[in-house]
C-alpha positions in Angstrom: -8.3 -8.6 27.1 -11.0 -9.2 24.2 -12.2 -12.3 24.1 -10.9 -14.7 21.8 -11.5 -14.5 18.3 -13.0 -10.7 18.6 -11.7 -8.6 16.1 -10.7 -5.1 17.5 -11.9 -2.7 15.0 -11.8 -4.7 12.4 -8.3 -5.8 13.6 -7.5 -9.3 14.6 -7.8 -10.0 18.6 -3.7 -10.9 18.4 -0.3 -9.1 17.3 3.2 -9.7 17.4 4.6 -7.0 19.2 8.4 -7.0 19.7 9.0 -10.4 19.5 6.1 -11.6 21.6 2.3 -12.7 20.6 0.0 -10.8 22.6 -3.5 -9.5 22.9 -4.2 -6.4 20.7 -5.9 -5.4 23.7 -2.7 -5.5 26.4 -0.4 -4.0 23.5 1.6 -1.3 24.4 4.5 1.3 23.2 5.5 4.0 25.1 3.9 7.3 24.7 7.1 8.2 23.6 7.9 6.1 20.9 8.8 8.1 18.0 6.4 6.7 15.7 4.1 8.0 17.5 5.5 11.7 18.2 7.6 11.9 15.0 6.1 9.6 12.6 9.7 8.5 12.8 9.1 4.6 11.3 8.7 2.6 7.5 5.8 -0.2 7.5 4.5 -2.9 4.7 1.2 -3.7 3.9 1.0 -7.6 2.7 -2.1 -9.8 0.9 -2.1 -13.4 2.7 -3.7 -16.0 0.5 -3.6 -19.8 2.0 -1.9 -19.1 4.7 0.8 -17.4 3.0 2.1 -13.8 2.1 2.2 -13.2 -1.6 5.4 -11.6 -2.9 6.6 -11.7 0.4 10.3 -11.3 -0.6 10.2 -8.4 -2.8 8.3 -7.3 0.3 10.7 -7.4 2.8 13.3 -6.2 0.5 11.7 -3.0 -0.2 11.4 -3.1 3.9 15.1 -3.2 3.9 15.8 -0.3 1.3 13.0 1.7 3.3 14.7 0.9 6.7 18.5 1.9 5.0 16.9 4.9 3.6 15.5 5.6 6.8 18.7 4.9 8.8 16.8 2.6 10.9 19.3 -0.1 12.4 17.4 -3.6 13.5 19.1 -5.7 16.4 17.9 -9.1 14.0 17.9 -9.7 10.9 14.8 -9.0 8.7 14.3 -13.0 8.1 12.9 -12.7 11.9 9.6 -11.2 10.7 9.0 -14.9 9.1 8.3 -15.6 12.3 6.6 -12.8 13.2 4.2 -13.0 10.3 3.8 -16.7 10.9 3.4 -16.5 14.8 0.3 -13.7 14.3 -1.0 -15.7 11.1 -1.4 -19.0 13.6 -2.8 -16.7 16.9 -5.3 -15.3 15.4 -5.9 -18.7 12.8 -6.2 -16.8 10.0 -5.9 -18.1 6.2 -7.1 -15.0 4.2 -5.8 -11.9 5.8 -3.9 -8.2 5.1 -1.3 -7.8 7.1 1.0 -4.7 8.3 4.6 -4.5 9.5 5.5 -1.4 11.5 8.7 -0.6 12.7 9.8 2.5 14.7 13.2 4.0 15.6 11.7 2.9 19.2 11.4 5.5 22.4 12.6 9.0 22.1 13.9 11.8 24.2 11.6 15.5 24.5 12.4 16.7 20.9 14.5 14.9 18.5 17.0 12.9 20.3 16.5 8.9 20.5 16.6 7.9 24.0 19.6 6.2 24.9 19.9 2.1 24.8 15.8 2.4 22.7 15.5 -0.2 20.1 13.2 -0.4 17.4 9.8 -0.8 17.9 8.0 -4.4 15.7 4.2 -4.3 15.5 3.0 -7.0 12.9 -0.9 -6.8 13.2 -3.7 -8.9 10.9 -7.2 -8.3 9.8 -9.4 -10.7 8.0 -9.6 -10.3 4.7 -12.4 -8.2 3.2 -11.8 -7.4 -0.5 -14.1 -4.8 -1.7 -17.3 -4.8 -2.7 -18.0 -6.7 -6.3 -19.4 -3.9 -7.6 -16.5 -1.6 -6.8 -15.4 -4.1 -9.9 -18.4 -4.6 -12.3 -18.8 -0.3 -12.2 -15.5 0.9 -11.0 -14.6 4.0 -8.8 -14.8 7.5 -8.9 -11.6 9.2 -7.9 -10.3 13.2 -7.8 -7.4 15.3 -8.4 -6.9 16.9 -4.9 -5.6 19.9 -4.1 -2.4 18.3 -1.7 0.4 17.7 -4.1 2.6 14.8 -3.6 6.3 15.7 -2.1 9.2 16.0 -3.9 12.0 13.3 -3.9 14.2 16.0 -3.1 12.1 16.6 0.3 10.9 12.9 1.3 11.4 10.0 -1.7 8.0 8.1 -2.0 10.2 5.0 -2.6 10.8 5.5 1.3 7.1 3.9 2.7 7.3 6.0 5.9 4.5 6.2 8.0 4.6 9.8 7.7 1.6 10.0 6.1 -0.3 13.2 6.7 -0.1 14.6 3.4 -1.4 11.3 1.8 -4.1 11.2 5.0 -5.3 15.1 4.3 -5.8 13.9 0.3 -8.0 10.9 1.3 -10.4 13.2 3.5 -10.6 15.3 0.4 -11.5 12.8 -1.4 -13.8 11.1 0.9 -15.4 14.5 0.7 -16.1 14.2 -2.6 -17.5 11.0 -2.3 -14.7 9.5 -4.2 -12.7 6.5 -3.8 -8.9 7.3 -4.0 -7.2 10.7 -4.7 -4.7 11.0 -7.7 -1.6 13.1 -6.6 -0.1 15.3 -9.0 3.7 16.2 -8.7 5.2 19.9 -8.4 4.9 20.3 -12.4 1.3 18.8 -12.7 2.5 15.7 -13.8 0.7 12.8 -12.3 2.5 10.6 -9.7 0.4 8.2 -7.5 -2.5 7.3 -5.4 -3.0 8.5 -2.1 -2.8 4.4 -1.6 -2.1 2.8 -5.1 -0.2 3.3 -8.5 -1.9 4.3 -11.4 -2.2 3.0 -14.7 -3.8 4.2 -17.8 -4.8 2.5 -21.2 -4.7 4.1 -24.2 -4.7 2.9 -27.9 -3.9 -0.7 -26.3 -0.6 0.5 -24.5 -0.7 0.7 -20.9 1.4 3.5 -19.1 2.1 4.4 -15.5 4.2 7.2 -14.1 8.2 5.4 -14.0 10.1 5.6 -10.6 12.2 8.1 -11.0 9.0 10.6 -11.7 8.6 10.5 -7.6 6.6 7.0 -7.2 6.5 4.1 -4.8 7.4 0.6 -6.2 4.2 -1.2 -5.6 4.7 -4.8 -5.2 1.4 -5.1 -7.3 2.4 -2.4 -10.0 5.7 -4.8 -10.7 3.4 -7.8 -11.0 0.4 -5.7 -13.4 3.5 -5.0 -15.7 5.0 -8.7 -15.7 1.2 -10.0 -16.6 0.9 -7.4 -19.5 4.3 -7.9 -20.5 4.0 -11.9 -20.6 0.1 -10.9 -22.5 2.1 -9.3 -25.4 0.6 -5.6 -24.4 2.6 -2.7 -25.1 4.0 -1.1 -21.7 5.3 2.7 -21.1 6.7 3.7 -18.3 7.2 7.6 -18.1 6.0 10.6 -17.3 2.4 11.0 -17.1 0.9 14.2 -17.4 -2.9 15.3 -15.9 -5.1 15.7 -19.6 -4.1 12.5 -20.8 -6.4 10.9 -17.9 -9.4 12.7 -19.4 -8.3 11.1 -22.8 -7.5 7.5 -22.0 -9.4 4.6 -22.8 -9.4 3.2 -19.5 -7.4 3.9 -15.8 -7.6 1.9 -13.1 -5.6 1.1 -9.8 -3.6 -1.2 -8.0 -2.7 -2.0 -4.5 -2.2 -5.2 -2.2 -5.3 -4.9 -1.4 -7.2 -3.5 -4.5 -5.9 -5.8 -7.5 -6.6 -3.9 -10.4 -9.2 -1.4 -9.6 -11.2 0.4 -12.4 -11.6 4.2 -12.5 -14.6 5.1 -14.2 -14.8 8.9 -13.4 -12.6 11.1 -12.3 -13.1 14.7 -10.7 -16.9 14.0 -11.4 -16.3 13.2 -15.1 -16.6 10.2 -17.3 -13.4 8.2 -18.0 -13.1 6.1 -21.3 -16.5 4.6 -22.0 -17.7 5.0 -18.2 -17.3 1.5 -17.9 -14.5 -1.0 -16.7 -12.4 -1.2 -19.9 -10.9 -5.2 -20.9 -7.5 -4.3 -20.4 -8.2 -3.4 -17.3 -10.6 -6.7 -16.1 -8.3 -8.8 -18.3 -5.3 -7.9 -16.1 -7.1 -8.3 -12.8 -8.5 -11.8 -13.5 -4.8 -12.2 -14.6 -3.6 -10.9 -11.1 -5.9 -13.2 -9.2 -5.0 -16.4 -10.9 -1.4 -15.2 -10.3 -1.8 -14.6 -6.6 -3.5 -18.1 -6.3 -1.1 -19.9 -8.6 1.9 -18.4 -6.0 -0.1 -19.1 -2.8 -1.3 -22.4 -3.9 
């Protein structure tokens, strides 16, 4: 057991696993639980601001689409993870954390068959919160095109948030390789979809744009809240198809995330984006996002 209040890896010393508080350092699954062999699972990523998760509902109900797309069937209803999220916040006596919900199909036959009488797997785990670095802010990122393209909605919908995340994994190295923050994914026709980890918006003539939904894209919590703050600031907002040259020719890009607010892109594939600097849409929006978050976790 770690002692208490030693963070594991940057992870908090306690989880709820399966209905139970325990030591990250006892956990266990079975070496057979799907998630692990299969990637067979959905999970959520949450921001936790005064002790409580922000946009927590629209949250869990994306949980519940991803769980129904996934034909995942829970023995409790998903208002049990209030518990869950509450019983891990108080172990490890956190205020300011980013959380993740995984759940399984549970324990698994060789091959593809779920063993019989397995139920799902719960792992809700915490880390402080560490937002990046200010300067990430004041200079922004740089980011790449990599060469993994994102999967078609006909093959696995990016509306589903599975754990399955090799692809997404394989970009980020590429990336990392580059010495580059995030990595844009294009779609089958060179359109642009999404961040390895984020949704991407771009500015241009004062109208902001992100690739829509049905262009292959997850529904980030935080994208939904970026357009409710422009919408509500009077700025223009598109929706659609977004194809790869108009990054080079927009004004400003940036990214969003639970964890990354509104992040800045200021070059891309080892060019300049926009001015090369954060652009004001862009910072006004994240202060906006901030104040928001604190207004709703007052």
């Amino acid at each position: 057991m770690s002692p208490a209040g030693k963070e594991q890896g940057g992870w908090a010393p306690f989880v709820w696993l399966n209905g139970e508080v325990v030591p990250a350092g006892e956990a266990r699954i079975s070496v057979f639980d799907r998630g692990l062999l299969l990637g067979d699972g959905v999970y959520e990523t949450l921001r936790v601001k005064n002790g409580k998760p922000f946009r927590w509902l629209p949250h869990r109900e994306r949980l519940r689409r991803s769980l129904e797309e996934a034909r995942i069937s829970l023995p409790f209803p998903l208002s049990t993870l209030d518990a869950g999220i509450d019983g891990c916040l108080r172990a490890n006596h956190l205020q300011e954390a980013r959380m993740r919900l995984t759940l399984t199909r549970g324990e698994g036959d060789p091959g593809f068959e779920l063993k019989k009488g397995a139920a799902p797997t719960l792992v809700i785990a915490a880390s402080p919160w560490r937002p990046l670095s200010p300067e990430s802010y004041r200079e922004g990122v740089p980011v790449i095109i990599p060469l993994v393209r994102q999967t078609g909605r006909e093959n696995l919908d990016p509306a589903l948030k599975s754990i399955s995340r090799i692809h997404l994994v394989l970009a980020r190295i590429e990336a990392a390789e580059w010495g580059a923050h995030e990595a844009l994914l294009l779609g089958s026709g060179g359109e642009v979809r999404e961040g390895a980890a984020s949704n991407v918006f771009l500015v241009k003539g004062g109208t902001l744009r992100t690739p829509s939904l049905d262009c292959g894209v997850l529904e980030g919590i935080t994208r939904e809240v970026i357009l409710e703050i422009a919408r509500a600031s009077g700025i223009p907002c598109r929706e659609e198809r977004v194809e790869r040259e108009e990054l080079d020719s927009a004004d400003e890009v940036f990214l969003t995330n639970t964890s990354w607010g509104a992040l800045p892109v200021t070059r891309l594939d080892g060019r300049v984006v926009g001015s090369g600097r954060p652009g004001p849409v862009t910072n006004a929006l994240g202060e906006k996002l901030l104040a928001r978050i604190d207004e709703e976790c007052a």
